[in-house]
C-alpha positions, 0 to 999 in steps of 0.5 A: 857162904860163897867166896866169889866176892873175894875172887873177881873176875874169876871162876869158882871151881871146887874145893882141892879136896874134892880134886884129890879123892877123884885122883885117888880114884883115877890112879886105883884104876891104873895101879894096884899097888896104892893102898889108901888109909884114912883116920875116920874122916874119909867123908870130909878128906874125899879118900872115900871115893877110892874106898868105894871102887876100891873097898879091899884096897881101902882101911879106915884105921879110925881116930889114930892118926899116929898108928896110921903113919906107922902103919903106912911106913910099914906098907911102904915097905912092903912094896905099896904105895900108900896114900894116907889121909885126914886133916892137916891138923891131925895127921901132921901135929898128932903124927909127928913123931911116927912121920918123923921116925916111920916115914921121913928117917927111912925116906919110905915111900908114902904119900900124906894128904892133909885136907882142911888146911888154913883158916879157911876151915872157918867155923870148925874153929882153932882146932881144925884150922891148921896153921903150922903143918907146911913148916912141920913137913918142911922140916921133916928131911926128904919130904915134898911139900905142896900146897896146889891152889886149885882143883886142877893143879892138885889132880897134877899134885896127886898123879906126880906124888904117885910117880915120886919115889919118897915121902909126899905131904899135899894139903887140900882145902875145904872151901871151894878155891878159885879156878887159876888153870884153865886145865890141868897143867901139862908140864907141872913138876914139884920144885918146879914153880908156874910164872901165871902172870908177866910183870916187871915192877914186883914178883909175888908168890903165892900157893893155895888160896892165896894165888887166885887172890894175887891174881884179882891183885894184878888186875887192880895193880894193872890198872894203875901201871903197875906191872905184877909178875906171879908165881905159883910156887906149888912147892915149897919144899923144894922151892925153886930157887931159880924161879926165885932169883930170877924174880929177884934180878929181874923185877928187884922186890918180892912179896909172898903169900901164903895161908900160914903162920909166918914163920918157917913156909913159904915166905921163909923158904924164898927168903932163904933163896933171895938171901943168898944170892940177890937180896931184895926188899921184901914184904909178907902176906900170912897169918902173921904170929896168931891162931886164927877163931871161928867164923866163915871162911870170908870173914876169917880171910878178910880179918886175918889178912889174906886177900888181894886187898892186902896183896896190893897193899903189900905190893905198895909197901914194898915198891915204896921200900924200894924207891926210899932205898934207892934214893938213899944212895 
């Protein structure tokens, strides 16, 4: 099922997934020392398109995520660039610990694509569908993480992990994301968050599937005058803390949203950064505290939450926060 009807008024691209494996295949072409590894699903995280130019360059390692990990530490430091991938929920849950120990204490030079990330997976169910990842690589010292909302920031994504010197997690989605780019952004940078809409009223952030959903919400909030700023915060480690603060000063409400469990992504880390300088009333669009079940991507977004409808309705409730405050001084 199509999620157009979530996304009005904008262009249905392709899933980031299928973005990520043409820059894997784009960056082969030009430097020979990537090396990609993938656990037996390179059909589905798209890694199969640079094994089919680059067969010797290329090693499906099978079911072991964890080996993977290790394996790519050990290749890092031997000069390549590895590239490893498989779903979210696999090479980040089961390869903790060598992520922890092989790739994060040394700072080692590999990049991990997590595809299949959220609940829009569907009807794979709760053990596909993963929901804890961006906080677990948040946690892991030195390592990005970025979380591009469509096909054409994740081409950006790719090619800047390749020129990061350091541990890269990327997670690319399975259903088709809604265009938000017109082309691949020239100045995209991680850290380094993209203002896509103007707004005076309340800034959101958002990242992944969640930024074409807060565009669809600045169209209706526009219509009833109320002005939306919107972030792209592709990156939520590091966070852009400037972007942030000023979102804070200049607009005095936020609202984040993310696919994700509430806990430790993207609504902790602008919290965190509003915190400390300019605090601000603030509202969340997430999962919330739950797993999610099986079902369409459409009827799992819906249900769970994570659509412009509940965007808007964010928005309101934090604007209304804002005003009782200010009529209490």
């Amino acid at each position: 099922m199509s999620l157009g009807p979530l996304y009005p008024g904008l262009e249905m691209g392709r899933a980031t997934r299928d973005a990520y494996g043409e820059a894997l295949r784009a960056l082969g072409e030009e430097h020979e020392d990537i090396v990609v590894l993938d656990a037996d699903l390179a059909k589905s995280t798209r890694s199969w398109k640079f094994g089919e130019k680059f067969p010797d360059r290329f090693l499906n390692v099978g079911i072991q995520e964890a080996n993977m990990v290790g394996m790519a530490g050990g290749l890092a430091s031997s000069g390549k660039v590895p590239f490893i991938s498989s779903f979210a929920c696999f090479v980040i849950l089961k390869g903790f610990d060598q992520l922890r120990m092989a790739v994060a204490y040394p700072g080692a030079n590999v990049k991990i694509s997590g595809s299949h990330g959220g609940v829009s997976v569907g009807e794979d169910g709760v053990s596909q569908q993963s929901v804890e990842d961006v906080a677990l690589a948040c946690a892991l010292p030195g390592m990005v993480v970025c979380v591009p909302s469509d096909e054409r920031l994740t081409l950006a994504a790719v090619r800047a992990a390749y020129r990061h010197q350091g541990p890269v997690y990327i997670r690319t989605g399975r259903a088709p994301a809604p265009l938000v780019y017109e082309r691949e952004p020239e100045d995209f940078g991680f850290g380094r968050a993209l203002r896509i809409r103007e707004g005076d009223a309340v800034t959101v952030i958002a990242n992944g599937m969640l930024v074409g959903a807060a565009l669809v919400a600045h169209e209706r909030l526009a219509a009833e005058g109320v002005a939306i700023r919107v972030l792209d915060m592709h990156t939520v480690k590091p966070v852009d803390i400037e972007e942030i603060q000023s979102a804070a000063r200049e607009t005095g409400a936020i609202v984040t949203a993310e696919e994700h469990l509430y806990s430790g992504a993207l609504g902790a880390a602008v919290a965190q950064a509003v915190s400390r300088t300019h605090p601000v009333p603030m509202e969340y669009v997430s999962l919330g505290d739950t797993y999610a079940e099986s079902g369409t991507a459409q009827d799992l977004l819906v249900k769970y939450g994570l659509t412009a409808d509940a965007i808007v309705e964010a928005v309101r409730r934090v604007l209304a926060r804002r005003e009782a405050a200010a009529a209490a001084l």
